[in-house]
C-alpha positions as a printed Julia matrix, in Angstrom:
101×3 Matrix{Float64}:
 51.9   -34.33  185.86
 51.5   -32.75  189.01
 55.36  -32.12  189.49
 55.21  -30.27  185.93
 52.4   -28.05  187.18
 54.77  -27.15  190.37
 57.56  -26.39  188.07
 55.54  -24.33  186.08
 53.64  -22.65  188.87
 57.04  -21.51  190.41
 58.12  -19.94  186.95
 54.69  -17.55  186.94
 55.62  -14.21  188.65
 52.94  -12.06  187.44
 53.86   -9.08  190.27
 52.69   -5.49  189.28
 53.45   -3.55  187.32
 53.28   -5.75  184.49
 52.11   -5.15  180.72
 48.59   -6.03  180.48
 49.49   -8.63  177.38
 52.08  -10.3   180.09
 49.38  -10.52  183.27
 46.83  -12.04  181.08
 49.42  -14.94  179.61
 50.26  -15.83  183.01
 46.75  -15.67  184.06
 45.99  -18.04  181.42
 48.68  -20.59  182.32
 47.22  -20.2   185.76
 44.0   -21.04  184.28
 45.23  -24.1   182.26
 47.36  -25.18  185.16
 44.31  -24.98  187.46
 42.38  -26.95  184.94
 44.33  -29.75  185.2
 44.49  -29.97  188.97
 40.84  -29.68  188.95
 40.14  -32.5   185.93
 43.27  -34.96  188.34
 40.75  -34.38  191.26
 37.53  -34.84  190.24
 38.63  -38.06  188.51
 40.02  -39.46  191.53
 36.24  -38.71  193.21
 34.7   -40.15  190.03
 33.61  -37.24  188.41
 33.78  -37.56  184.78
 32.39  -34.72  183.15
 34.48  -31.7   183.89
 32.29  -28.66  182.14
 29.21  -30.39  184.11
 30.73  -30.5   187.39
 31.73  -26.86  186.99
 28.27  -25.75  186.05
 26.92  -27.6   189.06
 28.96  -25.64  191.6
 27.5   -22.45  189.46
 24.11  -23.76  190.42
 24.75  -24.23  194.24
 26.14  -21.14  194.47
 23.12  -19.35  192.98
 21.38  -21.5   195.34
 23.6   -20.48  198.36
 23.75  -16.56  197.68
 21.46  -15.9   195.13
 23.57  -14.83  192.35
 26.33  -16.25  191.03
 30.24  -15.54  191.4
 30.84  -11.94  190.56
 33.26  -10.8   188.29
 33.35   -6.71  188.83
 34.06   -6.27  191.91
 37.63   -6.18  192.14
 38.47   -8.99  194.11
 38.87  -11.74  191.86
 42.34  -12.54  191.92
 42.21  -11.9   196.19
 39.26  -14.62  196.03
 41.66  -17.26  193.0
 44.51  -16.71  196.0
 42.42  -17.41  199.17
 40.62  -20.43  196.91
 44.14  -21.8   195.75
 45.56  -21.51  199.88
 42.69  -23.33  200.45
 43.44  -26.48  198.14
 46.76  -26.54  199.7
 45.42  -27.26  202.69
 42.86  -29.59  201.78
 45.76  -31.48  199.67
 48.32  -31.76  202.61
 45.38  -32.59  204.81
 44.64  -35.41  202.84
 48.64  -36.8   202.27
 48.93  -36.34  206.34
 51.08  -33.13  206.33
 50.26  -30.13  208.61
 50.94  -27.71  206.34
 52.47  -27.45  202.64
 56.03  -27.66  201.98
């Protein structure tokens, strides 16, 4: 599964300037694709419930800054990117590599 989400992350190329219609189908394979990652994951920590754990991590952040994530402010996609870097690290962390391939 995983190796068909790196195949099918290396065929999205959503650079600008792209048709609106285009940008949001890749977003949305994104989406799916990140889905998946995030349902393989939380099963291997023993979460179960996938729309739960979700809306918990809502919660703490409303806890942590008082509001939760915001959607206006133009730096969604900058945020996805840094957040996706991130869980490369944390993945090659945890297979003993310095750094993904």
């Amino acid at each position: 599964m995983l190796l068909d989400l790196a195949e099918r992350a290396r065929r999205i190329e959503p650079f600008p300037p792209c048709p609106p219609e285009e940008r949001d189908e890749a977003l949305r394979e994104m989406l799916d694709s990140a889905v998946a990652v995030a349902r393989g994951l939380c099963s291997m920590c023993g979460v179960v419930d996938l729309r739960a754990a979700i809306l918990e991590r809502r919660e703490i952040g409303i806890a942590r800054y008082s509001q939760p994530l915001r959607y206006d402010d133009g730096r969604g996609l900058v945020d996805a990117a840094q957040e996706a870097l991130d869980l490369c690290g944390y993945l090659a962390r945890e297979i003993g590599e310095d750094a993904p391939r």
